[in-house]
N, C-alpha and C positions, 0 to 999 in steps of 0.2 A: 685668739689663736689656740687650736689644740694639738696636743702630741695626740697621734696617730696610728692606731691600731687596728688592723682588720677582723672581725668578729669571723668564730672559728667557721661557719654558715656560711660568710661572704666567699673565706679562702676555697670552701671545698669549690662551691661553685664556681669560681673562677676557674678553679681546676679541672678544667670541665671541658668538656666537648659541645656545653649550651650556654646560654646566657642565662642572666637570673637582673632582674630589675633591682633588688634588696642591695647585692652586693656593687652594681654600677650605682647608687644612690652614696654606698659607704666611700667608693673612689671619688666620686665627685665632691662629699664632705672636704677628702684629703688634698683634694686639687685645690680647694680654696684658701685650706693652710696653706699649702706651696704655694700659690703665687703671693699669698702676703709675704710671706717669707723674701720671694723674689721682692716685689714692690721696697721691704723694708732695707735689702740689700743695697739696690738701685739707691736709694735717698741716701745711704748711711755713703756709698761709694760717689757718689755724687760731690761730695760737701770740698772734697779734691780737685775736681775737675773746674777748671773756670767758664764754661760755658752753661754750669747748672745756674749761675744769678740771673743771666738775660731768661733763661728757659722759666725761671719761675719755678722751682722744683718743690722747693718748701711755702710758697706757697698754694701750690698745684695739692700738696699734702695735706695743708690745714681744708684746701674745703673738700677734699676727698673726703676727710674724717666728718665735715660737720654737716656733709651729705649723709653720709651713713648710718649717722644717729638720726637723721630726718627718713629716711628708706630704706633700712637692713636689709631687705628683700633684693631691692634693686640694683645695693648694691652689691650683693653675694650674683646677683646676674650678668651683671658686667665684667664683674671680675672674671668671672667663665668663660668671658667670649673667647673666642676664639685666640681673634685677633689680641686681644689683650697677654693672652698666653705666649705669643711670637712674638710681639714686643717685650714682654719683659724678658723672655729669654734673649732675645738679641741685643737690648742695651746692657742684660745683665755680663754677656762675655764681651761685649764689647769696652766696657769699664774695667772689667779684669784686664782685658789686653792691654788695657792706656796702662794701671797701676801696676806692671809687670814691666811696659817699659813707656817710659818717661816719654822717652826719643815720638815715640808714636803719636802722642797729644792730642788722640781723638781724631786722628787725620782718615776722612772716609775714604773707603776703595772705594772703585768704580762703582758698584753694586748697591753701594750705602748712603742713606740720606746723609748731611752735616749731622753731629755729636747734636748741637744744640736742638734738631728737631727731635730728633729720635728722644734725649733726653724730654723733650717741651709737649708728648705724648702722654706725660703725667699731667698734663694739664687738659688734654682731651678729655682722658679717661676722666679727670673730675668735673668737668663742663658736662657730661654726658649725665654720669652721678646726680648731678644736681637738678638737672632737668628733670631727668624721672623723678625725682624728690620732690618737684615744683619751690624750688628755692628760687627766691632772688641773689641774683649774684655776678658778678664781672669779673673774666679771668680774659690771662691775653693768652696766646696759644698760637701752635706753628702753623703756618700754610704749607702744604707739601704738593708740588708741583702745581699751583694753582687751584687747593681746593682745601679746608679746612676738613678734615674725617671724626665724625663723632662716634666712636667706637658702639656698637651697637643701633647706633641711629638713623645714621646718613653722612655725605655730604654736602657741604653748601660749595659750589665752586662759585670763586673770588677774585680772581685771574691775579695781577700784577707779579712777584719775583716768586720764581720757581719755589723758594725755600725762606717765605718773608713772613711775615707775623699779622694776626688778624687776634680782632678779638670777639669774644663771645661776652654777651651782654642777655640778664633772663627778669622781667618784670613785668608785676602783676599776669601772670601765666603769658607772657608774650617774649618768646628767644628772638635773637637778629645774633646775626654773624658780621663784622665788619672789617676789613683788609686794612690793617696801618697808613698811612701817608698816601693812600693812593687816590685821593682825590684832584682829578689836572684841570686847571682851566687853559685853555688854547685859544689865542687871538691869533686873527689872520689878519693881516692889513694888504691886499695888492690878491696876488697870485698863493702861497701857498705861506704855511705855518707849521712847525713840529712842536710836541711835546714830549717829555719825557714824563709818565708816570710812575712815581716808585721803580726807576729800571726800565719799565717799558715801553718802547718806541709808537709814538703813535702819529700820524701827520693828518691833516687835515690839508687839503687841496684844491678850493672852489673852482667851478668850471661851468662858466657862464650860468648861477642862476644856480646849479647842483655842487655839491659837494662832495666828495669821497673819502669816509675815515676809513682808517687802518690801523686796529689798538691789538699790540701785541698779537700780531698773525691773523685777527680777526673783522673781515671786513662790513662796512657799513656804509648805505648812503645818506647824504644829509638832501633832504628837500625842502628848502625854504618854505613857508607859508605865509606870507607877509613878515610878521618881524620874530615869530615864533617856529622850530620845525624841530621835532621829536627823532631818535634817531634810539635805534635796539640794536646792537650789535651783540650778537650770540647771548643775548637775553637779557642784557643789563643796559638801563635806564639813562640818558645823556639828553641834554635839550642846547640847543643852537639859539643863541641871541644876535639877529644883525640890523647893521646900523648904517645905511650905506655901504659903504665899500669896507666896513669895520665890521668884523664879526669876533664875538666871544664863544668859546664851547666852553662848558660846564660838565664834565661828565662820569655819571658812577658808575661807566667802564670801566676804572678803578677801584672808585668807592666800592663798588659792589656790599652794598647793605642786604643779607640773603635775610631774609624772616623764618624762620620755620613753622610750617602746617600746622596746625594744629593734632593732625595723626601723621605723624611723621615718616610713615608708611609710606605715603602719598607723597609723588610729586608737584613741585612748585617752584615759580620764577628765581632759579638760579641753586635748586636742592633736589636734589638724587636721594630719595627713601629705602632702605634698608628694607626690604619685601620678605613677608613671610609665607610659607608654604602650610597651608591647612587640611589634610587629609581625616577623613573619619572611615572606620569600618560601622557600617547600620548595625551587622547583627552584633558585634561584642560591644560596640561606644568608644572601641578605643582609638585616642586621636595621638595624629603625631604631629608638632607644631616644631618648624622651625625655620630656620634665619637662610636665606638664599641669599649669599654673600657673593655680591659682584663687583663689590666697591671697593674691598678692603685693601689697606695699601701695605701689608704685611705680605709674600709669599709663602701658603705650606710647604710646600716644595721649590727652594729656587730652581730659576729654570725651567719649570714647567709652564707653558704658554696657556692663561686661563682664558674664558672668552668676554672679560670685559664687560660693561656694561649690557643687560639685555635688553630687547626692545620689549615695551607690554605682552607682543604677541610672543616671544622667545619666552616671556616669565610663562606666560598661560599655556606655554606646552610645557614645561617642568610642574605643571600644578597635573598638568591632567594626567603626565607620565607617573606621578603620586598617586595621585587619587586610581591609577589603575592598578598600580602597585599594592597598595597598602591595604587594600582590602585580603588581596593574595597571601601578605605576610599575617596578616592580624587573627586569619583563620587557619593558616596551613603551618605556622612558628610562632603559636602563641607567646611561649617563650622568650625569643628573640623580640618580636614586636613590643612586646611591654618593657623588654632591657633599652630598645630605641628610643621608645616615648620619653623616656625616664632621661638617657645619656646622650642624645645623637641631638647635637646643639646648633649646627651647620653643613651647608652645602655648598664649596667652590666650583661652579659648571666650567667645563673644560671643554672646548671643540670638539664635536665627533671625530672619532678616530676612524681606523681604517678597518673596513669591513669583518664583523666578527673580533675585533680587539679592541673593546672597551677598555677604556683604561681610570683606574679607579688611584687613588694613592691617601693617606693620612700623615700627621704629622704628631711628633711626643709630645712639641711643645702646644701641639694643638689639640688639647684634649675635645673630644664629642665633633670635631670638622673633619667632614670628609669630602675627598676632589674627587667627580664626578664627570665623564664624559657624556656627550648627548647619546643613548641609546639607541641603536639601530630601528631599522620600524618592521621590524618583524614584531608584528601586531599580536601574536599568539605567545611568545615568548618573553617579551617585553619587561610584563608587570615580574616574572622569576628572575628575568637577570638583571633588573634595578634590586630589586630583595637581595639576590644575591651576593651582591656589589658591598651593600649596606652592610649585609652581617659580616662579608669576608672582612670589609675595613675597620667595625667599629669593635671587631676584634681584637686586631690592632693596638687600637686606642686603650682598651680594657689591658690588655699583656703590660702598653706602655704607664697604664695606669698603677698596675701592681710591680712593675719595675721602679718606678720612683719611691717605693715604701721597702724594697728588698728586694736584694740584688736575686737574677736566678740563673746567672754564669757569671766569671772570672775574663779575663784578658783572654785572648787565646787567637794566635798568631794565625793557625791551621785557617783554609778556605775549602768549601765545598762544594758539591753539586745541588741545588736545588731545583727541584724538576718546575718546577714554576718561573725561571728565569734563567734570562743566558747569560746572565756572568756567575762567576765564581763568591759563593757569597760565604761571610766569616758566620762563626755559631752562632752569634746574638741571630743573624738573618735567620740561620735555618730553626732556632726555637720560634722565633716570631713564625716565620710559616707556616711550622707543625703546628703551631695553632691556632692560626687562622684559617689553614684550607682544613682541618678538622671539622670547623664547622662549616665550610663547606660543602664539603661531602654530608655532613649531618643532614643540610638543610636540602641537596638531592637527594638525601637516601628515603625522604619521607615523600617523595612527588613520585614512587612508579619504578617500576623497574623497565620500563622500553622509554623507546624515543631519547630525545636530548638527556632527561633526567636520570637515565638508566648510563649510559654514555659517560656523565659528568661524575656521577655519583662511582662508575669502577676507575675513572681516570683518578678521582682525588683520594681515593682510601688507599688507591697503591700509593701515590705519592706522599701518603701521609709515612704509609708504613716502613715506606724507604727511609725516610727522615729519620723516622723514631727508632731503625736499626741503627742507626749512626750517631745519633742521640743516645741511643741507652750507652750508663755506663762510662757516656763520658766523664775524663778527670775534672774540667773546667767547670760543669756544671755544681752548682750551691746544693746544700740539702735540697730547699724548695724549687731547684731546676730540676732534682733529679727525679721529685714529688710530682710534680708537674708530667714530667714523661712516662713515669709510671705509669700517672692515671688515664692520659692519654692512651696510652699501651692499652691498658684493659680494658678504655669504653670502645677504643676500634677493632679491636681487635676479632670480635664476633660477626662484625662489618663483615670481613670477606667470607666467613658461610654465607652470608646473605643473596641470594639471586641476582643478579645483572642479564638483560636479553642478551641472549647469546652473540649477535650479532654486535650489540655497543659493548659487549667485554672486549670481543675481537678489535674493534677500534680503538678503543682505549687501550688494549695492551698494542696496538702498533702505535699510537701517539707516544703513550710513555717510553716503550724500549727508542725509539726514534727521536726523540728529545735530551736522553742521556745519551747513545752513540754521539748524536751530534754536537751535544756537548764535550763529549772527551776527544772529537776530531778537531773543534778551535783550540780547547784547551791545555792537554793533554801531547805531550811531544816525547816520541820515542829516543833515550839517550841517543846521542849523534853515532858513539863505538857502534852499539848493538845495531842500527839502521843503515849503516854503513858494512857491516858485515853478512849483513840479509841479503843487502842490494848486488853487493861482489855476488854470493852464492846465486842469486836469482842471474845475473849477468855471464856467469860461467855454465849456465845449462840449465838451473835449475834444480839442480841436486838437493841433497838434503840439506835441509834450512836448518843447520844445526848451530845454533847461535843461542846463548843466555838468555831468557826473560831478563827483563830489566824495572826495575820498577820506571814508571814515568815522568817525568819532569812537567808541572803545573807554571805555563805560564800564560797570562791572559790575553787571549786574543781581545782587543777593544772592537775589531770589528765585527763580534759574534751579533748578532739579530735575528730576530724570527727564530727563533729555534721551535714555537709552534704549530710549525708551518701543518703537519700532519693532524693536531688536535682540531686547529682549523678549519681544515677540509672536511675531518670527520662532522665536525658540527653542520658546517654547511651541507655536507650530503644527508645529515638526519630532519634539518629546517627547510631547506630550502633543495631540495632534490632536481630540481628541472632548471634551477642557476648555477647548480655543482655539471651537471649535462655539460651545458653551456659549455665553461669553464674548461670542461675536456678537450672540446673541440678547438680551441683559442691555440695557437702556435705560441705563442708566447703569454700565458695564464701571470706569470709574473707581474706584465703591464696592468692588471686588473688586481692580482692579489699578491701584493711583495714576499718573497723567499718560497714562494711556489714553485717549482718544474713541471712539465709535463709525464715524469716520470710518477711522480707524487700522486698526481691524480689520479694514475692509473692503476698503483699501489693501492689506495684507498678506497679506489673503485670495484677492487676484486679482481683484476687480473695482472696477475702476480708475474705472468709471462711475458706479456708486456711490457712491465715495467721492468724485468732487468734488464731488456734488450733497449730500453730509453736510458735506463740509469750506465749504463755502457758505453751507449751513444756520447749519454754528457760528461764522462768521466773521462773519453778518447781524448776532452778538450783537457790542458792543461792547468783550466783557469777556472775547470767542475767545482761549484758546490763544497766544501768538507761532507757537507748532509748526505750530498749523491751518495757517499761510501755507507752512510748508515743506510740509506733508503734502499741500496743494492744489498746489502746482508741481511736486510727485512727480506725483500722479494726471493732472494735465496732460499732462506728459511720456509719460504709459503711453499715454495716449488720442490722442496723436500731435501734440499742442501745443507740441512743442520748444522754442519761444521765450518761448511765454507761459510754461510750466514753469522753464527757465533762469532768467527774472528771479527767479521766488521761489525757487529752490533755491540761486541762484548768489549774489541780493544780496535778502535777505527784507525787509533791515530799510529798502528805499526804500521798496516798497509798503507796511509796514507804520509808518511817519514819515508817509507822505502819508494815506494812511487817519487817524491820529490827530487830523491837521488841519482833517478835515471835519466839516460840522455833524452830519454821517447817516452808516453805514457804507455804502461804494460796493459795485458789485459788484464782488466780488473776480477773477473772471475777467475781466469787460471790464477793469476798473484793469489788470493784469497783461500783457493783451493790446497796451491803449496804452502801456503803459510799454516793451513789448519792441520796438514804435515808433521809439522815440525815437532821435534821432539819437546814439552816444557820440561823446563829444571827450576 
């Protein structure tokens, strides 16, 4: 293990609006110190807990080590994975939490395997170890939910107790997986017989001549063949001995003895292969090899629903969505492509989301994994928003990479707006963003200035530059945070002389102004005195609205969502232009595209007259949108209402405080009109 220092080369580039291969090479050096680090933690805090002796912890250590001397290589690989990184963080605060209080004693919440597997995971990871190494060796190891997971490998599923022990067994180059005690034998004498395997229920039930097993949820039939009949229940091996009216079952329904492959890649009778993803660019050679992880039983994100196991044909459309991709990035972000090859270690697939809202995420403790949604099939745009997915996350990762070696903010209570999300997010978020959609915007400023790329590219440099207004200067920020936004500052800063079509400035600057209104209409609440003094004045005639500025009180609405909704549309009116049509004519465009109105589209569409006579409409109801007030002080603005637009684009949430306090909904253009009235102090 080495103490860890970034070369002055790495940090500049980090600091950077690009990627640089050299300096993700140096972070990944320091990832490997941290998790021994971790690893060593986990054993030293272990030796406490009484559930490390059955888990094998120390000896899960000893052949960690004496793998390591057999395959340095392999094992500086495994330590990487992913998965390896989310478990040790998670048994690592998990053991703090037991030795902070007693009372606790390892007891799993809902969400958490037993202490003992989670711990009995040191023992994967050296079963795994070992293999690559081609060692002979026998460790026992945990089952989790029915399947033993070899951390980089596969798994062998083994059925019997949810959370029961199996062991791994490796000689003369040949692995088997084997499930503890679960071997049943079942005699039937008459009409029926149960077993209990290791915990799990299984009955055998002759019926005339046939038989019917049922081993732990898993059904089977038994068909005599004279005094021998063969029996597969979800893939594993049992044979029926009968004797008259006497029969015996034998069956490794339990036993489940899994062999593994010899390319462990590949699937086989009772083993799920760990699949890799191979892409090459012809003209530069460069390839990007990595781990398509559908197995892993660690989440990067709780909570986020991944899509599970894929079929061959699901894996072979994530190879070809690469392979069309990666030519794109290897020639158009040379940069970036060679930081990927180099750091981008996995891929979590996540269900397709909803139209035009890929959804992308990473994790700290998961250094080089990124979760990935299935990409829409807009066949033209495809291979740039996988690229761009890739770089926006593995950003991320890089920020999180140089966070773990020095800090580049403080604690800090404050919550802000980030134009890329609808909740209210704390500074650590908004640094992480300004540096991730920096290279965002990098990587459309280099595809064009029209169409999508010209669209995305003036969408993400304003919101970069908003961030870094709000950024500069802050107290919280460390030397190197505030290093960091400097240099930020001055590589974008030239960005906005840069050309954008005039037409995708124009949408982009009504997405972004329309994403902050609507966020200060969830978020954002006019003091109750000052909206109650409005509401009297508006109630008495109308007179002068002469009432304090107040500053506004931030409290989070949880039901914010979509606040996209206009980035959205624009997208789809630049791709898909005769589905945007469509979409117009739909009475309720919602049912098709969540937090859409009809007024929206029409806004987006260019007719700005229409839309405040919809946004009107919907604002009559009492139960409108927050959005409808920013989307009406857009269309204001278009139609040449500057002031009355301003109030609702600039501060939605007076108009929409004083509106709450009336017995009836007002009109939303007069209210809007008086209010831009009113004297400020």
């Amino acid at each position: 293990m080495h103490h860890h220092h970034l070369s002055d080369s790495a940090l500049r580039a980090l600091l950077s609006t690009t990627e640089d291969e050299h300096a993700v090479a140096e972070l990944l050096d320091a990832e490997v110190s941290r998790r021994l680090l971790l690893l060593r933690a986990v054993l030293d805090a272990s030796d406490d807990v009484p559930e490390a002796g059955p888990a094998g912890v120390r000896e899960a250590w000893r052949l960690l080590e004496d793998a390591e001397k057999l395959q340095p290589a392999g094992f500086r690989t495994a330590l990487l994975d992913p998965q390896v990184g989310l478990w040790a963080a998670s048994v690592f605060r998990r053991l703090s939490r037991v030795a902070a209080d007693a009372a606790d004693a390892g007891d799993a919440a809902p969400d958490e395997p037993p202490l003992h597997a989670e711990l009995g995971f040191l023992s994967l990871l050296a079963a795994s170890v070992s293999l690559v190494a081609g060692a002979d060796f026998r460790v026992r190891v945990p089952v989790w939910q029915g399947a033993v997971f070899l951390p980089g490998l596969g798994r062998a599923l083994v059925g019997g107790e949810a959370w029961g022990w199996a062991e791994v067994e490796a000689r003369d180059g040949v692995a088997t997986v084997t499930a503890d005690g679960a071997r049943a034998a079942v005699t039937a004498d008459g009409a029926q017989a149960t077993v209990t395997p290791d915990g799990a229920l299984a009955t055998v039930a002759p019926a005339g001549g046939r038989a019917a097993v049922t081993a732990d949820g898993a059904q089977a039939t038994v068909a005599p063949d004279g005094v021998l009949a063969t029996v597969v229940p979800d893939g594993a091996q049992a044979t029926v001995t009968a004797d008259g009216a006497w029969a015996a079952v034998t069956a490794d329904v339990a036993q489940a003895t899994v062999t593994l492959p010899v390319d462990p890649e590949s699937d086989g009778p009772g083993w799920q292969g760990l699949r890799r993803l191979r892409s090459v660019d012809a003209g530069t050679a460069l390839t990007l090899t990595l781990t398509l992880d559908d197995l892993g039983p660690y989440p990067a994100v709780p909570g986020l629903q991944t899509s599970g196991r894929l079929s061959p044909a699901q894996f072979a459309c994530w190879q070809r969505w690469f392979d069309e991709m990666w030519p794109v990035l290897a020639t158009g972000h040379p940069a970036a492509a060679r930081a990927l090859s180099v750091g981008l270690l996995s891929v979590v697939p996540l269900p397709r989301g909803e139209r035009l809202r890929a959804r992308a995420a990473s994790s700290s403790d998961a250094f080089g994994c990124v979760l990935l949604s299935e990409p829409d099939d807009d066949a033209e745009w495809l291979p740039a928003q996988l690229g761009v997915a890739l770089v926006h996350e593995f950003r991320h990762t890089l920020l999180n990479g140089l966070i773990f070696l020095t800090p580049l903010f403080d604690e800090c209570g404050e919550l802000f707006h980030a134009p890329w999300r609808d909740d209210p997010r704390p500074l650590g978020g908004l640094v992480h963003g300004a540096y991730a959609f920096s290279g965002v915007a990098h990587y459309w400023r280099t595809r064009g200035a029209d169409g999508l790329a010209g669209f995305e590219f003036a969408l993400w440099r304003s919101a970069v530059q908003a961030v870094l207004e709000t950024l500069r200067d802050h107290p919280a920020l460390t030397p190197l945070g505030r290093d960091l936004v400097k240099t930020l500052d001055e590589q974008t800063a030239p960005w906005h002389e840069e050309p954008a079509g005039t037409h995708e400035h124009h949408l982009a600057h009504l997405a972004a102004t329309h994403h902050h209104a609507t966020w200060r209409a969830h978020h954002l609440h006019t003091p109750s005195s000052h909206a109650k003094a409005l509401a009297r004045a508006w109630e008495a005639g109308g007179g002068r609205a002469d009432a304090p500025d107040m500053r506004p009180v931030l409290r989070t609405d949880p039901g914010a969502c979509r606040l996209d909704a206009l980035a959205l549309l624009a997208r789809l009116s630049i791709i898909a232009p005769q589905e945007f049509d469509a979409l117009r004519a739909e009475e309720e465009p919602a049912r098709l595209v969540p937090g859409v109105g009809v007024a929206d589209l029409a806004l987006v569409g260019g007719d700005a007259e229409a839309a405040v006579k919809l946004y009107v409409d919907e604002l009559a109801d009492g139960g409108a949108r927050p959005a409808a007030w920013a989307g009406l002080g857009l269309a204001l603005s278009e139609c040449g209402e500057t002031a009355a637009g301003a109030v609702l684009t600039e501060q939605p949430e007076l108009a929409l405080g004083v509106s709450r306090l009336l017995p009836t909904p007002p009109d939303p253009v007069a209210l809007a009109r008086w209010l831009a009235r009113r004297p400020v102090r």
